[in-house]
Backbone as CSV, one residue per row, in Angstrom:
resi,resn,N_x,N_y,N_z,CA_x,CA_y,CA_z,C_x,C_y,C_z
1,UNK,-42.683,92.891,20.438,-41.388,93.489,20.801,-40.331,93.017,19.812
2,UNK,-39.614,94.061,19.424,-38.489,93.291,18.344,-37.591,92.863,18.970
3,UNK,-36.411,92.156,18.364,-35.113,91.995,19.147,-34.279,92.786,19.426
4,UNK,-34.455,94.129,18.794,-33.449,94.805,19.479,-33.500,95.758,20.760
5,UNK,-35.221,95.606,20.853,-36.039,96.187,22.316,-35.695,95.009,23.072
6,UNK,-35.918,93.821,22.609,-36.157,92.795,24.121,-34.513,92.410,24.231
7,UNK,-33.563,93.014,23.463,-32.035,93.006,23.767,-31.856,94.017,25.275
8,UNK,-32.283,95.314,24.879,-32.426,96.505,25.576,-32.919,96.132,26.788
9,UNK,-34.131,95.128,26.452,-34.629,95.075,27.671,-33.870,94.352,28.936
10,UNK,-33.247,93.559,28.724,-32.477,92.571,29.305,-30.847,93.351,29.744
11,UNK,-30.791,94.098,28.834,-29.261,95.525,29.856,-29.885,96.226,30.473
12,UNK,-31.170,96.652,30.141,-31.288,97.258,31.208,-31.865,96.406,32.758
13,UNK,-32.020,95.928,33.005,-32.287,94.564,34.138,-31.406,93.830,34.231
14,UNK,-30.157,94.285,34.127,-28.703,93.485,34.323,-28.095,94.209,35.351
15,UNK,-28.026,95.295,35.837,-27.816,95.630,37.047,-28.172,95.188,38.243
16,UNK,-29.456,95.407,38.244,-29.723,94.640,38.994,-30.072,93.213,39.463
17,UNK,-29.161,92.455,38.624,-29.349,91.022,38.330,-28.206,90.722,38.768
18,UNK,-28.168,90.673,40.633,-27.150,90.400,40.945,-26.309,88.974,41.280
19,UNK,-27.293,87.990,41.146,-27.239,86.641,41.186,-28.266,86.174,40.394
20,UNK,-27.294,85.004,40.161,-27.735,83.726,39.092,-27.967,82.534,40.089
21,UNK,-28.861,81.739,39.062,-29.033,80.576,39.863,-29.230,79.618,38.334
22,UNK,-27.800,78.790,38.079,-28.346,77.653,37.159,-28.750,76.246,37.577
23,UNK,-30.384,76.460,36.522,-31.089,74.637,36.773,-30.643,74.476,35.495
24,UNK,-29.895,73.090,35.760,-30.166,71.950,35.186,-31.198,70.816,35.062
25,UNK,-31.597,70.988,33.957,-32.731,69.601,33.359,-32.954,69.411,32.533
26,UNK,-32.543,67.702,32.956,-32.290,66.961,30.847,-31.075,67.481,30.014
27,UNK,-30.092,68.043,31.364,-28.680,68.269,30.969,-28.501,69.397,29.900
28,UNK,-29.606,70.066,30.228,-30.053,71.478,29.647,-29.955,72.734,30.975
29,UNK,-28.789,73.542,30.879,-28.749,74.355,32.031,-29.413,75.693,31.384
30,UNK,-29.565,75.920,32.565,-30.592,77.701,32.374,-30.764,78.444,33.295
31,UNK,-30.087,79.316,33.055,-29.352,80.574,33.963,-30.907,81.474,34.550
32,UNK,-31.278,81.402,35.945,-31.956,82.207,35.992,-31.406,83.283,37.059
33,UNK,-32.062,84.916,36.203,-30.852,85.583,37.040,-31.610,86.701,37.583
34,UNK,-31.648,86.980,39.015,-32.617,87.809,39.602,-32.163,88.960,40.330
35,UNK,-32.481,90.402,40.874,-32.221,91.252,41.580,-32.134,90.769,43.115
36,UNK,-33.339,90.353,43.174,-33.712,89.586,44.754,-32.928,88.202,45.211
37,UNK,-32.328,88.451,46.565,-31.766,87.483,46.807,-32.462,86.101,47.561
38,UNK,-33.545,86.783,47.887,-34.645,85.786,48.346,-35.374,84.668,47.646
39,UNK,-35.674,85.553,46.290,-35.997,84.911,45.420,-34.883,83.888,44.639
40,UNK,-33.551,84.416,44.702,-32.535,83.259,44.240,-32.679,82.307,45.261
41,UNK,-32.634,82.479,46.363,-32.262,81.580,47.504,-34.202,80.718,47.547
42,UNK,-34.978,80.763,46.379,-36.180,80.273,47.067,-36.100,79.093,45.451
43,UNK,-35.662,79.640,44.457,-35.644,79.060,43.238,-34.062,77.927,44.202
44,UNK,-32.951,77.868,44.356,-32.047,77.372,44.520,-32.662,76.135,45.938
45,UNK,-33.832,76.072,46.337,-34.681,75.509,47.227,-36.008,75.199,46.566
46,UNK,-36.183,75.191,45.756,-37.208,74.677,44.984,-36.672,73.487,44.320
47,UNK,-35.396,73.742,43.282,-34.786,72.767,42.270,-33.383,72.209,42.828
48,UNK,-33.592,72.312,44.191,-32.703,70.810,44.720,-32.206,69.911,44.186
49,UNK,-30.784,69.622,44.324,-30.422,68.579,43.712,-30.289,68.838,41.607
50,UNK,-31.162,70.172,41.490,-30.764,70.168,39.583,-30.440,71.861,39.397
51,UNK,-29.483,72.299,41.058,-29.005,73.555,40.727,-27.653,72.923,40.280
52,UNK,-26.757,73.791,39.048,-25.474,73.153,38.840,-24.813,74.590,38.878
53,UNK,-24.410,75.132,39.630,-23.379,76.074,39.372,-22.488,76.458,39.285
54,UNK,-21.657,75.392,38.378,-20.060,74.982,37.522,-20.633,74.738,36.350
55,UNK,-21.608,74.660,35.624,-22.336,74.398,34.089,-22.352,75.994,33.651
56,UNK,-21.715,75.789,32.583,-22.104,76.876,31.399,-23.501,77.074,30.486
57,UNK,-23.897,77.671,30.759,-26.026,78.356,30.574,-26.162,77.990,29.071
58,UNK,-26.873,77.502,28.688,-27.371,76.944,27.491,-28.230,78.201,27.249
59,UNK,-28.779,78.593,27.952,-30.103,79.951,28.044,-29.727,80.563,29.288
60,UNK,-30.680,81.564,29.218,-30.193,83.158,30.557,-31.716,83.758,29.846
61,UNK,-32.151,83.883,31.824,-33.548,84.632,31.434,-32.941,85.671,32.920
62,UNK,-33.727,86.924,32.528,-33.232,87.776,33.557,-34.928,88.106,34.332
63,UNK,-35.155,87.927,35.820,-36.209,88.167,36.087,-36.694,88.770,36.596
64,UNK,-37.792,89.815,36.867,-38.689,91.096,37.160,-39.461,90.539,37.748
65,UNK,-39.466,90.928,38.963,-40.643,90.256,40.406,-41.797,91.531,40.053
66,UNK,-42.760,91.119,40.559,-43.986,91.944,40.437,-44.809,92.088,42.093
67,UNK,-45.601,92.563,42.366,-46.336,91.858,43.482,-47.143,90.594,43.327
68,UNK,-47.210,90.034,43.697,-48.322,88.610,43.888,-49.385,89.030,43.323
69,UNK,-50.291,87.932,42.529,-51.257,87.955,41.721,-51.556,86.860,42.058
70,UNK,-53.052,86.933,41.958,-54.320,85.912,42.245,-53.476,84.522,41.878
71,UNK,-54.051,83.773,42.437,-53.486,82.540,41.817,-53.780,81.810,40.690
72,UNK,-53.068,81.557,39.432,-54.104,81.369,37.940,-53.957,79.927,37.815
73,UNK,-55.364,79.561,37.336,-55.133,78.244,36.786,-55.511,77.669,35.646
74,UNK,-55.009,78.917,34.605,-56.016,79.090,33.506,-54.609,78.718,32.430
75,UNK,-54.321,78.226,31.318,-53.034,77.144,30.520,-52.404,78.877,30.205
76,UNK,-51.587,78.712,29.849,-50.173,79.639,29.539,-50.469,79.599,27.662
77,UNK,-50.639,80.812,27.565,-50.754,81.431,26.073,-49.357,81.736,25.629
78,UNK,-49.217,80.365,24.212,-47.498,80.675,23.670,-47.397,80.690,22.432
79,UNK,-47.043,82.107,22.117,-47.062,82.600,20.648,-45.792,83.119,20.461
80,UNK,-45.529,82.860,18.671,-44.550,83.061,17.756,-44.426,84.222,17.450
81,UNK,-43.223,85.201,17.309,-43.392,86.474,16.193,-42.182,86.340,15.805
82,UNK,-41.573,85.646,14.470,-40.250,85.391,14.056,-39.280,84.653,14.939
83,UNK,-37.793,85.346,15.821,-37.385,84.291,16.791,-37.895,84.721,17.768
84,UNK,-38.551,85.436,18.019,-39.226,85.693,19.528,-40.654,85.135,20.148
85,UNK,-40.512,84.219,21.224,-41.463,83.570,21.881,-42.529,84.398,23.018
86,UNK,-43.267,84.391,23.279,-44.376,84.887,24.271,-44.969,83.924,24.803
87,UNK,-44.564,84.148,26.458,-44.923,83.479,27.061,-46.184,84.351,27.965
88,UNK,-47.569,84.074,28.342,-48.755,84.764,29.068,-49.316,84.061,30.103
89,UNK,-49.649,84.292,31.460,-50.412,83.610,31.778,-50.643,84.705,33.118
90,UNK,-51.796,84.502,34.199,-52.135,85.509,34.749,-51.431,86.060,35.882
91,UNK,-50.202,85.120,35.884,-49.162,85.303,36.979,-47.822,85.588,36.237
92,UNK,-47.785,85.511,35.190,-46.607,85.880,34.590,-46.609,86.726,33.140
93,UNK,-45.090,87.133,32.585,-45.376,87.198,30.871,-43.707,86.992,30.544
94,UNK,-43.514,86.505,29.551,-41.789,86.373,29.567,-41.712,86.391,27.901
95,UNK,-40.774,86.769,27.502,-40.144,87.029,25.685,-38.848,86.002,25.993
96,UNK,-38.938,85.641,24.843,-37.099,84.858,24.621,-36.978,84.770,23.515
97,UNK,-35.581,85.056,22.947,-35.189,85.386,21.860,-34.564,83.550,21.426
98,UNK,-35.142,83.204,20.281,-34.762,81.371,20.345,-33.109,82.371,19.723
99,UNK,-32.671,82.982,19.064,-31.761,83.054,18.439,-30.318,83.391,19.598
100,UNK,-30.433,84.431,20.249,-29.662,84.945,21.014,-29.748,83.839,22.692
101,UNK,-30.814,83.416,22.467,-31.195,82.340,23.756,-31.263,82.705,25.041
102,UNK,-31.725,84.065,24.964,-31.932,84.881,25.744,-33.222,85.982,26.197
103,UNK,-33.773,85.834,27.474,-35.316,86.672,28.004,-35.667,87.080,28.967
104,UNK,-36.982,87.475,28.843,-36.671,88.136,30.774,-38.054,87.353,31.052
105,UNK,-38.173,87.272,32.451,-39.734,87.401,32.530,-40.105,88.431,34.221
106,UNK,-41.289,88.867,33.943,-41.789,89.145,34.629,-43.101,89.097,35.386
107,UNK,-42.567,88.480,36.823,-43.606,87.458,37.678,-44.076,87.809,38.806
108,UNK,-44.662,86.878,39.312,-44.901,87.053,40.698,-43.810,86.165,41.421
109,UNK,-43.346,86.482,42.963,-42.481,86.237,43.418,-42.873,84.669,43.760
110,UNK,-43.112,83.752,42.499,-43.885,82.288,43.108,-42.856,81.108,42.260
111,UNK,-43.199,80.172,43.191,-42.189,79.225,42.260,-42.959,78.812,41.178
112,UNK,-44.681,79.148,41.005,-44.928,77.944,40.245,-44.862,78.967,38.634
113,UNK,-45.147,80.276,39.111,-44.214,81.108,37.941,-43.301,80.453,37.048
114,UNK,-42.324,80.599,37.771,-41.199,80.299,36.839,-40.873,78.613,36.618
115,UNK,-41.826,77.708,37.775,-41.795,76.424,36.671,-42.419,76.169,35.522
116,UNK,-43.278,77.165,35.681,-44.289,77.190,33.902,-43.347,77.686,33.144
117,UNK,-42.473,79.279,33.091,-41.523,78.883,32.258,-40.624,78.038,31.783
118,UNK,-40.191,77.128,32.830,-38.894,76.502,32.537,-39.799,74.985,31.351
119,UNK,-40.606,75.074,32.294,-41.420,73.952,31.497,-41.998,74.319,30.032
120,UNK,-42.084,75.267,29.891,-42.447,76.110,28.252,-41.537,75.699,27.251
121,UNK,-40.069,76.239,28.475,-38.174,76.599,27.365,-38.223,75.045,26.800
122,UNK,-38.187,74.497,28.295,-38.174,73.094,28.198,-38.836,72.109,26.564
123,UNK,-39.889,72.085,26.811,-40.742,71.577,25.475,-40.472,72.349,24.120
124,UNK,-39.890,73.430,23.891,-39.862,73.981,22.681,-38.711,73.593,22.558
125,UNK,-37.832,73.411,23.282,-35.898,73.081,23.476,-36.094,71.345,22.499
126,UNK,-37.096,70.395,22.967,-37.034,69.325,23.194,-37.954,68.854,21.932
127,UNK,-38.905,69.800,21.586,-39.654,69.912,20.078,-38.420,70.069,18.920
128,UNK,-37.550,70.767,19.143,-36.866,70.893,17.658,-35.602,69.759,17.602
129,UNK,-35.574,68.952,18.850,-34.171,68.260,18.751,-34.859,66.421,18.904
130,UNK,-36.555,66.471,19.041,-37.082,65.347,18.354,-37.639,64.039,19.672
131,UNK,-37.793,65.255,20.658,-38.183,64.898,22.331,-39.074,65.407,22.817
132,UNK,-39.923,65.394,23.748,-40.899,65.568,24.690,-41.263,65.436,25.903
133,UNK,-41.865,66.767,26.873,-42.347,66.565,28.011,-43.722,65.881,28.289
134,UNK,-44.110,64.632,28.920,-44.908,64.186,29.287,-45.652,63.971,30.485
135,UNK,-46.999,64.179,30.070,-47.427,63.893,31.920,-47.349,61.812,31.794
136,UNK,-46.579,62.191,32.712,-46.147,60.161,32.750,-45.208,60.050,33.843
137,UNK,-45.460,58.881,34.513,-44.074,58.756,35.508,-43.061,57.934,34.993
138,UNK,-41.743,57.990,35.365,-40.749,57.102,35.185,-39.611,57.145,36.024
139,UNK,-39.148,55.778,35.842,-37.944,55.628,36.785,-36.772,55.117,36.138
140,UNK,-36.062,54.300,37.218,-34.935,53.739,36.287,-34.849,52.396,37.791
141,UNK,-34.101,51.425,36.516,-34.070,50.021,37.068,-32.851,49.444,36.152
142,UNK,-32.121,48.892,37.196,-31.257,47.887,36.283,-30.336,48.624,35.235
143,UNK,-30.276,49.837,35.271,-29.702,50.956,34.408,-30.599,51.407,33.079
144,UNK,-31.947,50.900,33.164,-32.742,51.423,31.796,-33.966,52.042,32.786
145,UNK,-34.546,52.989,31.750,-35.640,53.669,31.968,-37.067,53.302,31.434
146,UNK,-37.805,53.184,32.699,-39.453,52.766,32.195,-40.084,53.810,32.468
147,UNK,-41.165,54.458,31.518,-41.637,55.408,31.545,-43.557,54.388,31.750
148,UNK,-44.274,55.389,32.285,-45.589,54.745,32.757,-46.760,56.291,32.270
149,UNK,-47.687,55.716,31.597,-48.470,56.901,30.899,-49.621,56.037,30.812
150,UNK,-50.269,57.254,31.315,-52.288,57.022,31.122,-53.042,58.319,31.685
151,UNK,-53.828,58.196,31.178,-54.691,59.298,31.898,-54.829,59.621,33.113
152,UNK,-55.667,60.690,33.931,-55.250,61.158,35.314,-56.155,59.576,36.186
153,UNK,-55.835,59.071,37.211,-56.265,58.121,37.816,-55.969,56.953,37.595
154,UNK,-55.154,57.059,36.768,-54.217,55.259,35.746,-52.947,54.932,36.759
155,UNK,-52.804,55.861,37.650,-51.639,54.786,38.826,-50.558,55.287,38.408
156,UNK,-50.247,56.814,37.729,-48.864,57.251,37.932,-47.852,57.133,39.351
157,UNK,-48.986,58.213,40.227,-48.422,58.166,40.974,-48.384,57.143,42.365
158,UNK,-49.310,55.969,41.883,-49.342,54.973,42.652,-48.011,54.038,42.301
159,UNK,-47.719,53.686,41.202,-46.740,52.854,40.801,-45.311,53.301,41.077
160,UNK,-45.277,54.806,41.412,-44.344,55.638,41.619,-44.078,55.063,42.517
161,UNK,-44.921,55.203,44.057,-45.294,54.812,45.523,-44.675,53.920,45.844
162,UNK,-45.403,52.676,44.967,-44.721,51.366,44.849,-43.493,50.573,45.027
163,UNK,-42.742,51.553,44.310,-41.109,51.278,43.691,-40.436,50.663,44.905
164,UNK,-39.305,49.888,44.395,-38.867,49.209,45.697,-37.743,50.125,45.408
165,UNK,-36.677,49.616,46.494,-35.539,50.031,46.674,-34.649,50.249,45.478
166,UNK,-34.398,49.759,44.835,-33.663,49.063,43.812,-34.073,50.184,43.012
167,UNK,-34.724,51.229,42.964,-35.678,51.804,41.813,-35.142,53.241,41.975
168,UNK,-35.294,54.510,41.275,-34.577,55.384,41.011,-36.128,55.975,40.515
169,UNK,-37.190,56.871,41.452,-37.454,57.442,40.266,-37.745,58.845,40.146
170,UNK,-37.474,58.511,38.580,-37.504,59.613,38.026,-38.321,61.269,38.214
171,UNK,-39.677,61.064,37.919,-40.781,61.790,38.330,-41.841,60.797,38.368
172,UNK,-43.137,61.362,39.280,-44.714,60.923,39.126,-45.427,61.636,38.428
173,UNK,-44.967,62.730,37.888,-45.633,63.672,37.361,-45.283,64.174,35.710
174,UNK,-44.281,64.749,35.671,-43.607,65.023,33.475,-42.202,64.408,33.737
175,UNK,-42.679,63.397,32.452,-41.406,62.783,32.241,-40.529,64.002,31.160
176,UNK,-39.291,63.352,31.040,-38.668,64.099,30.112,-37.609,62.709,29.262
177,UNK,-38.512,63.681,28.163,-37.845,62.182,27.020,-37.274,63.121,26.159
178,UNK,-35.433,62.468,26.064,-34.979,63.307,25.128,-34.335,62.567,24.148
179,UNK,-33.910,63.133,22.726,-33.514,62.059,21.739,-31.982,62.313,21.583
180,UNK,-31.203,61.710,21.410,-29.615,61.476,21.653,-28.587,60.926,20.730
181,UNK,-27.744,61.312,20.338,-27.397,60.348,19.052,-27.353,58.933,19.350
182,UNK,-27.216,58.423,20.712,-27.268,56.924,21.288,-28.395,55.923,21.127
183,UNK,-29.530,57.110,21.042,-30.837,56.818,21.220,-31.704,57.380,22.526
184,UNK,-33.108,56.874,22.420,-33.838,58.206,23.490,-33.603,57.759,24.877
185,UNK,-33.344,58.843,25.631,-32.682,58.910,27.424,-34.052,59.677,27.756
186,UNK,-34.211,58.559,29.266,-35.228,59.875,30.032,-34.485,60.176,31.256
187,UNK,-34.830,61.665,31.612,-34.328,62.482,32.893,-34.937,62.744,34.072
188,UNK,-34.456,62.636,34.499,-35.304,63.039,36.010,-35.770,64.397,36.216
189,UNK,-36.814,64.817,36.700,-36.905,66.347,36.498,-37.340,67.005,37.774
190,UNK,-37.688,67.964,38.055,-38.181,68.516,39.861,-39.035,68.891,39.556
191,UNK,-40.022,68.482,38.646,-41.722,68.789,38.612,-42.343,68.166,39.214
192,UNK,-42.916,68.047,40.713,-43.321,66.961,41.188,-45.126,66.896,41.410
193,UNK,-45.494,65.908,41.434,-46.479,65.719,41.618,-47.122,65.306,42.817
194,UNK,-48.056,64.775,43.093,-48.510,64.079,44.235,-47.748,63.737,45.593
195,UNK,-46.845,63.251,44.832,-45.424,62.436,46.038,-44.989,63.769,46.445
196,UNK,-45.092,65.030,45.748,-44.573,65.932,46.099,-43.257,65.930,46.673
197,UNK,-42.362,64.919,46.118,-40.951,64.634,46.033,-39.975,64.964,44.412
198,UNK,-39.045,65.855,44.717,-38.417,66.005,43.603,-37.766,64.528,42.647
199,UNK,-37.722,64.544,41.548,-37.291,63.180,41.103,-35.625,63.053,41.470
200,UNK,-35.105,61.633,40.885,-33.627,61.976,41.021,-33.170,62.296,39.741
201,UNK,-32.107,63.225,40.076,-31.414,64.041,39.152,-30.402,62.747,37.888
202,UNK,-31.023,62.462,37.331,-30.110,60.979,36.657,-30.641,60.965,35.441
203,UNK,-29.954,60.299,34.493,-30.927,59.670,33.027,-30.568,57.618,32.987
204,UNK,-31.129,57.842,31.932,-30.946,56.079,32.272,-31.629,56.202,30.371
205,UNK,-30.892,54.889,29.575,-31.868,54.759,27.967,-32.940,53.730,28.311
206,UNK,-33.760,54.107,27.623,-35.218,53.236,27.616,-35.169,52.444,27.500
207,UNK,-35.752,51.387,28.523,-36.180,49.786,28.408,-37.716,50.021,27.894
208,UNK,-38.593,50.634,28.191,-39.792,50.339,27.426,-41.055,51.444,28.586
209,UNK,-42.164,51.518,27.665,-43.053,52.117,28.125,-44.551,51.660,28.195
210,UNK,-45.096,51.922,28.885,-46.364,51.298,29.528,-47.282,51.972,29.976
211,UNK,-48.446,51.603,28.937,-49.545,52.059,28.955,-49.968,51.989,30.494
212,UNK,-50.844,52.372,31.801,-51.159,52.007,32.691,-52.614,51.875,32.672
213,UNK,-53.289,50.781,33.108,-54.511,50.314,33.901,-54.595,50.053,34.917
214,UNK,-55.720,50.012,35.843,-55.979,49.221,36.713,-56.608,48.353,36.812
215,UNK,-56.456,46.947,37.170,-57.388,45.535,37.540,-57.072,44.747,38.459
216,UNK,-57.906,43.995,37.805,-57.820,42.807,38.958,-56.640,41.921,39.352
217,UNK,-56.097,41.680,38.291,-54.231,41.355,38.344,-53.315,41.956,37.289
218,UNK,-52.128,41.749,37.750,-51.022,42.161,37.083,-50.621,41.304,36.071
219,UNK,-50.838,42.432,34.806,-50.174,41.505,33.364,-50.281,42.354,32.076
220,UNK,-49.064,41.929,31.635,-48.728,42.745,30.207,-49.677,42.197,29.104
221,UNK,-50.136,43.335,28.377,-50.826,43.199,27.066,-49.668,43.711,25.870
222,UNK,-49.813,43.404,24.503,-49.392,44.387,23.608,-49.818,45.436,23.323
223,UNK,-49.464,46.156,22.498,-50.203,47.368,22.120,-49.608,48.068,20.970
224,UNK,-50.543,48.103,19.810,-49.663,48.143,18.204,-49.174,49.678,18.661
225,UNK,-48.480,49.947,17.858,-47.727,51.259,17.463,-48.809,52.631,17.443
226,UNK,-49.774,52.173,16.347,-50.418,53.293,16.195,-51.422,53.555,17.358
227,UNK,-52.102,52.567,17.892,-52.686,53.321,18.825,-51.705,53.647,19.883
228,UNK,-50.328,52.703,20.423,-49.709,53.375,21.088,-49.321,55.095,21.047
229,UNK,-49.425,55.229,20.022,-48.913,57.032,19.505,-50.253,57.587,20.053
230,UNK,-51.027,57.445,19.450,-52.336,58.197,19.678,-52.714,58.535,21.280
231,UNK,-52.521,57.338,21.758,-52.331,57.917,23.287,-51.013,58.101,24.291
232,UNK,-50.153,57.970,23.131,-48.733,59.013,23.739,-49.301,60.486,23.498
233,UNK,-49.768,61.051,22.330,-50.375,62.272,22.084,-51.398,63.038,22.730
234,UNK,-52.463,62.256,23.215,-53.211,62.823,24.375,-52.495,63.456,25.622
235,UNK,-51.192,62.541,25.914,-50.593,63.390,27.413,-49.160,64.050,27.442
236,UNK,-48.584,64.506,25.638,-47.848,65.058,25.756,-48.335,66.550,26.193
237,UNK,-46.916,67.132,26.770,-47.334,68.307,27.580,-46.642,69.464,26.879
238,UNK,-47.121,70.011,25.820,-46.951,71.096,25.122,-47.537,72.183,24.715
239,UNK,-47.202,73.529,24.606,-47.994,74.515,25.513,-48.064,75.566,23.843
240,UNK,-47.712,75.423,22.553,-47.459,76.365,21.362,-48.581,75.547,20.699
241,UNK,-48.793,76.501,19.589,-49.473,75.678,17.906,-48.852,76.441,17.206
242,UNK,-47.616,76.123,17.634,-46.744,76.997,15.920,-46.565,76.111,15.289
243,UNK,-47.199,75.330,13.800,-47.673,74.348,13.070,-46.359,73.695,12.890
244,UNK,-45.090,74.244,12.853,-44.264,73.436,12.397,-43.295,73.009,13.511
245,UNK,-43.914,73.078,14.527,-43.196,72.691,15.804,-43.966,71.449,16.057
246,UNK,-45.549,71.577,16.103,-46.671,70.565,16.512,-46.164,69.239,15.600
247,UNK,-45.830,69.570,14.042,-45.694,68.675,13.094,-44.449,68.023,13.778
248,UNK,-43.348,68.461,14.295,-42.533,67.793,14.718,-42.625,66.686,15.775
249,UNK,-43.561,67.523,17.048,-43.465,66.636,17.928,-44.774,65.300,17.415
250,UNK,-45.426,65.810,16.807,-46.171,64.309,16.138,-45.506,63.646,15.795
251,UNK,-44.275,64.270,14.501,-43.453,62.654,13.809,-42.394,62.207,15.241
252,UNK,-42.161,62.869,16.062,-41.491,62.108,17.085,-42.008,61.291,17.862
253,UNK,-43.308,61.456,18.262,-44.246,60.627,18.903,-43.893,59.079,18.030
254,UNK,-44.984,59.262,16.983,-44.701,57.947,16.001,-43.265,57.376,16.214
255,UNK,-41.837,57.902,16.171,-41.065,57.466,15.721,-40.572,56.644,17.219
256,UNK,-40.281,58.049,18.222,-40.237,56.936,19.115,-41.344,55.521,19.913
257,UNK,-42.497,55.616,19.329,-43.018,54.509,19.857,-42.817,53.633,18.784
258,UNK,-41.909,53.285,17.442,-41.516,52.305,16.607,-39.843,51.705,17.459
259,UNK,-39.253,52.474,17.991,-38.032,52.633,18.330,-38.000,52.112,20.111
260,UNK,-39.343,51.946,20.753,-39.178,51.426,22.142,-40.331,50.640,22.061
261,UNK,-39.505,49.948,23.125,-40.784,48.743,23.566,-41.860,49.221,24.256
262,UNK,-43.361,48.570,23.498,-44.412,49.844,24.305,-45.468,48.386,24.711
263,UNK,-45.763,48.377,25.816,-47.095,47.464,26.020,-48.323,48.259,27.042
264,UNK,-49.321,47.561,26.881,-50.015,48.080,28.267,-49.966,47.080,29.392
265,UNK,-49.801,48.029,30.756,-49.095,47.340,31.943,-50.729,47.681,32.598
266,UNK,-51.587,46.211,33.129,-52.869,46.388,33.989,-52.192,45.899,35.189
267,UNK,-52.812,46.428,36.421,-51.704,46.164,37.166,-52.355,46.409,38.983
268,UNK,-52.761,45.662,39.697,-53.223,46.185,40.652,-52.213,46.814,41.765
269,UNK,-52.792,47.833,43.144,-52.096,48.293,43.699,-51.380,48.079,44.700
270,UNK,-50.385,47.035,43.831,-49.331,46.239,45.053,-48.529,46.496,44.765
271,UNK,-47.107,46.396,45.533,-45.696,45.959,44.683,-45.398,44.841,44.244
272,UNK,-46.116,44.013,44.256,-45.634,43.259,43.170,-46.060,43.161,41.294
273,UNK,-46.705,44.599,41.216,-46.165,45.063,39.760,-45.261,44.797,39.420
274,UNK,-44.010,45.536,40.401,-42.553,45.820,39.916,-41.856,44.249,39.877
275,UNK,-42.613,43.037,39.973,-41.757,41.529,39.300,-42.259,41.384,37.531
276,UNK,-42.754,42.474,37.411,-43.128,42.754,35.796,-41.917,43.411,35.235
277,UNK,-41.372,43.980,35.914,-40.987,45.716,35.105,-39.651,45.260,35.183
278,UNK,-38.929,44.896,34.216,-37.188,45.302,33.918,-36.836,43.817,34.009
């Protein structure tokens, strides 16, 4: 589709785009704007707590309900054609123009629809400005952010569980690490996982990140740089192979694990992990 069809396409689906609903995440707002008021009122109940509607839209996607489709659980196909993105998957399909910052999609009337988009915008938003979505949990303590990453069964969402009072967190499920002229901030996001609790809506700058194990007791190891990267790279959560996007989020990987404190945290399933952390 060129841009001046998927322009077209988007006036014409502006009529009936009688409400908006902006999410905020990672202080990135994004206008989603629908005919159905059910469907606003089900998205505005989904992203609790990261609707902002006094924020001016960074992006505007206009959206086309479909009937319900099987339920897919097959990864989201995301391809390049100049500034226009394609988004596929068996419940959805959406175009966005990176230039005009503007798309439609058209879905099934489901939330997890349109969190695969937001989570798409999300990572390509966060690829060119030198950040990343991760499957990792994190919180915040003491006013800094600990982010926790390992493979599926490494105690994301146990350590999540854990947290005492004092603790803020973030997600159990994709972190969101963004880079800042201050230095890198993580956000809280409403992708939830397990806890099936939205995170809190907050950022906090990095105190450090941690590999997760499980054992027999609780205790910090080091962990050099490079293999730290290598398995930051296994669980970043990015959905393109447009080569010069991938190249990016690699040198960001590297850079931010030179730039934060990274160890591996073994750690059995108590709270008293958290007399480790901060």
């Amino acid at each position: 589709m060129s841009a001046g069809l998927l322009a077209s396409t988007i006036g014409a689906c502006a009529p009936e785009a009688t409400r908006g609903v902006t999410v905020e995440i990672g202080g990135i707002p994004i206008l989603l704007r629908s005919g159905d008021a059910d469907f606003c009122r089900m998205i505005e109940k989904r992203y609790t707590g990261f609707v902002n509607p006094s924020a001016t839209s960074a992006y505007q996607f206009e959206i086309e309900l479909e009937p319900p489709a099987e339920p897919s659980d097959e990864d989201p196909r995301v391809s390049k054609h100049g500034p226009l993105w394609f988004f596929d998957r068996g419940d959805f399909h959406a175009e966005w123009d990176s230039r005009s910052r503007r798309g439609w999609v058209r879905q099934a009337p489901s939330p997890y629809s349109i969190d695969t988009v937001l989570r798409i915008v999300h990572s390509l938003v966060l690829a060119e400005e030198g950040g990343f979505l991760l499957h990792a949990a994190s919180a915040v303590r003491s006013g800094q952010a600990f982010l926790f990453s390992g493979v599926s069964g490494a105690g994301k969402t146990t350590i999540s569980r854990l947290a005492p009072p004092n603790v803020a967190v973030l997600t159990d499920e994709i972190s969101y690490v963004r880079r800042r002229p201050c230095g890198y901030r993580a956000y809280g996001t409403p992708f939830a996982g397990e806890l099936a609790r939205v995170g809190e809506n907050l950022s906090a700058p990095f105190g450090a990140l941690y590999f997760l194990e499980k054992g027999p007791i609780n205790r910090i190891e080091p962990i050099d740089d490079l293999s730290a990267a290598r398995a930051l790279l296994r669980n970043i959560l990015f959905f393109s192979h447009d080569e010069q996007l991938v190249g990016r989020v690699f040198d960001s990987v590297f850079e931010f694990v030179s730039r934060i404190a990274v160890a591996r945290l073994i750690f059995t399933p108590d709270e008293s992990v958290w007399r480790l952390i901060g």
